[in-house]
N, CA, C and O atoms as a DFTB+ gen file, in Angstrom:
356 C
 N C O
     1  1      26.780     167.094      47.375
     2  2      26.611     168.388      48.008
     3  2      27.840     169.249      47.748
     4  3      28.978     168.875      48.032
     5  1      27.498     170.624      47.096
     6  2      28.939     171.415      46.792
     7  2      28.944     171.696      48.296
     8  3      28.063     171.771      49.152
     9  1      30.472     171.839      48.288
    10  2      31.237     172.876      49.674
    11  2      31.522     173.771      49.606
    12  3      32.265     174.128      48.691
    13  1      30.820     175.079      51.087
    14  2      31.374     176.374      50.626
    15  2      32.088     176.727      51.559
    16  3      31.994     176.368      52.732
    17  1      32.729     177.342      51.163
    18  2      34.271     178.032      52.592
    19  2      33.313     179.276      53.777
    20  3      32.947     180.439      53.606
    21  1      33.208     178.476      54.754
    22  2      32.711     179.060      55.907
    23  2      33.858     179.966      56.622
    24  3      35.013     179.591      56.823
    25  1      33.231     181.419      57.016
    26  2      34.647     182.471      57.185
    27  2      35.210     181.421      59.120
    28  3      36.216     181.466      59.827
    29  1      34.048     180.749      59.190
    30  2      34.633     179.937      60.524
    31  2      35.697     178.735      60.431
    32  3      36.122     178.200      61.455
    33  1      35.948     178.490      59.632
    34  2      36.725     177.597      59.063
    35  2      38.332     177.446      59.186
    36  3      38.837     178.493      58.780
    37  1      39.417     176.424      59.642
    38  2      40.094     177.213      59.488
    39  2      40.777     175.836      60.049
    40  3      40.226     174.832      60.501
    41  1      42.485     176.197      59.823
    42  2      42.708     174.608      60.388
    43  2      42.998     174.649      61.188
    44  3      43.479     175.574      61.843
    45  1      42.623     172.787      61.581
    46  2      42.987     172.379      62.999
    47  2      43.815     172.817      63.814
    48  3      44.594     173.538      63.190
    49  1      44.092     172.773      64.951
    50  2      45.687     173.005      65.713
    51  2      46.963     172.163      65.293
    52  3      48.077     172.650      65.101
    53  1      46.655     170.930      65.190
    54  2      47.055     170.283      64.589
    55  2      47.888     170.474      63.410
    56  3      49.111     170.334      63.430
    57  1      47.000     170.896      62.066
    58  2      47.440     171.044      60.736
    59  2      48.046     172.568      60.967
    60  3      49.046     172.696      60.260
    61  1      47.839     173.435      61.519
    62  2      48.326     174.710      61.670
    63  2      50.144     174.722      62.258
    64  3      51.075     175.415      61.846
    65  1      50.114     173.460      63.557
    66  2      51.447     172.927      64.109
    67  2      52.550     172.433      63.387
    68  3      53.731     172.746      63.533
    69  1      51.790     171.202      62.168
    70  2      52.579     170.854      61.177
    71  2      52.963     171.884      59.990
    72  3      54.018     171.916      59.357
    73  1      51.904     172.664      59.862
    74  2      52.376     173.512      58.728
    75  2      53.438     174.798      59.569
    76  3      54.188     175.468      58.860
    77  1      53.406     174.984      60.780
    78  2      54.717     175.307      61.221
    79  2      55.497     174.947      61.202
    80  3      56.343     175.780      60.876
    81  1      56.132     173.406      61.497
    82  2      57.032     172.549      61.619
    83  2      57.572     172.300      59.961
    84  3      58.610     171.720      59.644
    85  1      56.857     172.730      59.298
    86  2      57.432     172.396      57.963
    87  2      57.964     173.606      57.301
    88  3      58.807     173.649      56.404
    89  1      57.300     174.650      57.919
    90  2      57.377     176.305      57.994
    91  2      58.838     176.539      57.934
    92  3      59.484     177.079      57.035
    93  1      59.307     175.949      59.245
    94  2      60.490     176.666      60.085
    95  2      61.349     175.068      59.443
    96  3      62.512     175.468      59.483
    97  1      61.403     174.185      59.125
    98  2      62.860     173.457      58.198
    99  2      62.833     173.957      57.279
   100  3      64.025     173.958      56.971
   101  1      62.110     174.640      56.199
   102  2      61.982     175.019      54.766
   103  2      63.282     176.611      55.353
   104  3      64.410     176.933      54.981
   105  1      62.509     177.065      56.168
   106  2      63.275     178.497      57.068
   107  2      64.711     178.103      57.518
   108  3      65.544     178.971      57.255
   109  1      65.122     177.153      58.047
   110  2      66.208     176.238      58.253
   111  2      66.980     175.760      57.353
   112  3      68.161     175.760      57.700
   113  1      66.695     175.191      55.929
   114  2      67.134     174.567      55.516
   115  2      67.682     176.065      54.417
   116  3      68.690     175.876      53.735
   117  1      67.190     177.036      54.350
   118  2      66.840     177.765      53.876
   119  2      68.301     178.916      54.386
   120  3      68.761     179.802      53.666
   121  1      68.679     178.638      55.491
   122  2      69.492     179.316      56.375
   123  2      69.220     180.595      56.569
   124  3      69.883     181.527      56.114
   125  1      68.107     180.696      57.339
   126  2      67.221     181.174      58.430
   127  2      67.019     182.832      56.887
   128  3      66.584     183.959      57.122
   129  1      67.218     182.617      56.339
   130  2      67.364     183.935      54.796
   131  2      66.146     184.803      55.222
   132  3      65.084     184.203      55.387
   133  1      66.181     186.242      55.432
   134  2      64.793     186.912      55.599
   135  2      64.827     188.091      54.505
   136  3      65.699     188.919      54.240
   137  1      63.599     187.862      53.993
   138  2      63.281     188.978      52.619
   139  2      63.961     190.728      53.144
   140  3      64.700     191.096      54.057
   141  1      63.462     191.224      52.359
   142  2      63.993     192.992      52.359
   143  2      62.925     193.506      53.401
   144  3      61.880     192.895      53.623
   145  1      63.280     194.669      54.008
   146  2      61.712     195.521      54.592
   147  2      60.672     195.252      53.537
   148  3      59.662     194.558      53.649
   149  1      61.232     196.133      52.174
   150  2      60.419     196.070      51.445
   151  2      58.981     195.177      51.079
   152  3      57.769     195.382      51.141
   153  1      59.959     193.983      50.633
   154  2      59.345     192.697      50.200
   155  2      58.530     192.533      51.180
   156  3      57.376     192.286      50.827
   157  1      58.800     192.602      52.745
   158  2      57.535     192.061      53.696
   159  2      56.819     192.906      53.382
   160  3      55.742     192.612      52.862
   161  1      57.163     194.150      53.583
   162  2      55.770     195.133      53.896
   163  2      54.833     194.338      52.535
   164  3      53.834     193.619      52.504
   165  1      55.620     194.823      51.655
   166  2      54.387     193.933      50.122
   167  2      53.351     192.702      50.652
   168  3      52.184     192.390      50.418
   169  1      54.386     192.211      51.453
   170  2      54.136     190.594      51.608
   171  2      52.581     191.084      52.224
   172  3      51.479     190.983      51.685
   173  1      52.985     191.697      53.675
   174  2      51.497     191.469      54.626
   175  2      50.732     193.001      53.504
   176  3      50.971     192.404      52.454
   177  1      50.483     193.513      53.314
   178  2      49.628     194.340      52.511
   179  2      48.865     193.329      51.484
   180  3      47.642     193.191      51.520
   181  1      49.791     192.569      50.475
   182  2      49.070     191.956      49.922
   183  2      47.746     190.698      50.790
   184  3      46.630     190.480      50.318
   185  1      48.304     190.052      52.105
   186  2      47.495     189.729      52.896
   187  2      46.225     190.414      53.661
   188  3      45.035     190.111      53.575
   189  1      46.730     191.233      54.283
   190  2      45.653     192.279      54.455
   191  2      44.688     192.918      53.646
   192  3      43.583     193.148      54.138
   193  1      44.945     193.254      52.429
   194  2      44.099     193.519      50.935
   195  2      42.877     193.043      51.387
   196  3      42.796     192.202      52.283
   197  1      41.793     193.595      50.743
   198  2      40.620     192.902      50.573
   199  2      40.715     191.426      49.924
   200  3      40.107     190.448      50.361
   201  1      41.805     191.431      48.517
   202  2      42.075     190.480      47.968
   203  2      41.738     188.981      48.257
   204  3      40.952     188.199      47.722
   205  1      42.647     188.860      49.332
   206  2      42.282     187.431      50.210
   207  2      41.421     187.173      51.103
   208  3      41.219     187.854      52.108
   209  1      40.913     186.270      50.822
   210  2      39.328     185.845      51.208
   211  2      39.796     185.024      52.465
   212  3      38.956     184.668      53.291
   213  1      41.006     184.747      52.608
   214  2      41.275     183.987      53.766
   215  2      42.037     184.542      54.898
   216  3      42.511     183.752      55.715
   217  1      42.196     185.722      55.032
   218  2      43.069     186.830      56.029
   219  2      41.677     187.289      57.128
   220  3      40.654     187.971      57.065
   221  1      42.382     186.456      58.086
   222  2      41.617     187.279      59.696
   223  2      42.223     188.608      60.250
   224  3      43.252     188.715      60.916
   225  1      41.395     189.579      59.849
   226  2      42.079     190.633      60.950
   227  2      42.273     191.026      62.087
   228  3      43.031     191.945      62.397
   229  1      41.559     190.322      62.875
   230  2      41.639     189.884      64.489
   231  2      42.793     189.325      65.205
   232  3      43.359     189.559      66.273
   233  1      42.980     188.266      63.952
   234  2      44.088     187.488      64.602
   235  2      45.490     187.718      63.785
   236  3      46.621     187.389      64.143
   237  1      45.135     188.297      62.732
   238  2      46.438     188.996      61.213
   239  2      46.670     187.289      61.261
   240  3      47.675     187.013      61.916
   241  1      46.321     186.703      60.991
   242  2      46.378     185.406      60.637
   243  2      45.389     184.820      58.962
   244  3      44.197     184.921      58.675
   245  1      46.316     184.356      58.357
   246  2      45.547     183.605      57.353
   247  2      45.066     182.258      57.851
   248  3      45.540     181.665      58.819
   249  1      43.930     181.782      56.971
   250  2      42.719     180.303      57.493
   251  2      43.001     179.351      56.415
   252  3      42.588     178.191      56.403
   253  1      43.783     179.939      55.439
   254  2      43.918     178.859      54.448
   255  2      44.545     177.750      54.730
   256  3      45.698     177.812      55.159
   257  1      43.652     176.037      54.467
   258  2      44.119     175.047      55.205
   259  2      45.905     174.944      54.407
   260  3      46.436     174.022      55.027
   261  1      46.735     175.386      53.565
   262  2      47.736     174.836      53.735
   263  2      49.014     176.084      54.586
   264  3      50.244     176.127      54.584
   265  1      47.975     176.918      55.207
   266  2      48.595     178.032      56.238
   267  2      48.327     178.073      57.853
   268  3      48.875     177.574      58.836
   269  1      47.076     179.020      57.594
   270  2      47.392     179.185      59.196
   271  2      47.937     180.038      60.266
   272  3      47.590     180.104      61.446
   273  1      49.243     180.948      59.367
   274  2      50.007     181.371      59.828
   275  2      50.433     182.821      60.185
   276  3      50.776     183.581      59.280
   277  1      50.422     183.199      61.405
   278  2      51.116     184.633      61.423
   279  2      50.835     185.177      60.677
   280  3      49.794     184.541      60.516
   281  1      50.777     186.091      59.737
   282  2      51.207     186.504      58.323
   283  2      52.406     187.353      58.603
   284  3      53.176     187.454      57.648
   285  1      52.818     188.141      59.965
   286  2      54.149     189.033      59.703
   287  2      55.142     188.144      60.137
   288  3      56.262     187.983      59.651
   289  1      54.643     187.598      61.069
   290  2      56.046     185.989      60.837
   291  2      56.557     185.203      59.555
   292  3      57.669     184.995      59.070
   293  1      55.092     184.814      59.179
   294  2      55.249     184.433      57.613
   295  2      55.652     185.129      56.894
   296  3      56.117     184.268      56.148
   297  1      55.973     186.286      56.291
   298  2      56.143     186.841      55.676
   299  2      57.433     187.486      55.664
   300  3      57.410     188.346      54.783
   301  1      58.126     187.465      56.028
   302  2      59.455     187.650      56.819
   303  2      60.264     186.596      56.261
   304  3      61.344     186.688      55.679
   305  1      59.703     185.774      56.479
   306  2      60.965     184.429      55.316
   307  2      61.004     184.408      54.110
   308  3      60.006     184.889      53.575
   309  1      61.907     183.970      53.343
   310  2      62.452     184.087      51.885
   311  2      61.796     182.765      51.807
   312  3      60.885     182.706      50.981
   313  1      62.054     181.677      52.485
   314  2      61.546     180.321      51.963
   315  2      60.230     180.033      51.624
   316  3      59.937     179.208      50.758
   317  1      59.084     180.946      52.539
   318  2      57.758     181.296      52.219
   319  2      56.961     181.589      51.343
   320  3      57.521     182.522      50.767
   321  1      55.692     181.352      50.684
   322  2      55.482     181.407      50.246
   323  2      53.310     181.429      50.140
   324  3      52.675     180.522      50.679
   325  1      52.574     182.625      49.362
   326  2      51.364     181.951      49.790
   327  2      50.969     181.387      49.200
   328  3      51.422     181.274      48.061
   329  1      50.004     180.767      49.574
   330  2      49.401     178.949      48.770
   331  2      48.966     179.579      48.112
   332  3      49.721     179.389      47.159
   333  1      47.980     180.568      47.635
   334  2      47.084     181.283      46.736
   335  2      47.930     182.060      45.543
   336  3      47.205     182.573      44.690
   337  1      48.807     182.161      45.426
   338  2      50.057     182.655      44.885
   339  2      49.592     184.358      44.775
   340  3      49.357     185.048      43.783
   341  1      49.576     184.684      46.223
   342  2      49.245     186.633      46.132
   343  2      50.770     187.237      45.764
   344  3      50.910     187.959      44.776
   345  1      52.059     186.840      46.751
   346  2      53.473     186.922      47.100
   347  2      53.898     186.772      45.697
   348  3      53.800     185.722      45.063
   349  1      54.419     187.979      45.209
   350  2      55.530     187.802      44.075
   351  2      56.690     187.437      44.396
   352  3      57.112     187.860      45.473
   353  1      57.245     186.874      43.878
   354  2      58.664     186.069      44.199
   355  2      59.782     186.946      43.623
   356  3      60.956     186.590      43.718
């Protein structure tokens, strides 16, 4: 049976917790480094875009299982990065 990405979908609490926890040492290890205005604004625009198929606008949260996250929190760190590779580096 193929699998199709249901817009209900989205990860656990769980996997969303860990992918914080791994979020914020990468952010840590990283020494706490936060991108330009610039670069964020890019950052969440490119999230927000129609582009990504995985951006909630309800919650400004991405569903992608290796995210989850905020996106203006996320996006705000230098260590960050999106799984889908939208974020130019």
């Amino acid at each position: 049976m193929l699998w199709t990405w249901n817009m209900n979908d989205e990860p656990s609490l769980k996997r969303k917790t860990l992918n914080y926890i791994k979020s914020t040492a990468s952010h840590v290890k990283n020494r706490l480094k936060k991108v330009s205005q610039q670069i964020w604004r890019d950052r969440v625009h490119q999230c927000r875009s129609n582009e990504c198929r995985y951006y909630v606008k309800k919650k400004d949260r991405c569903r992608h299982k290796r995210c989850g996250c905020p996106i203006a929190k996320k996006a705000i760190r230098e260590s960050e990065n999106c799984p889908l590779g939208f974020w130019k580096q």
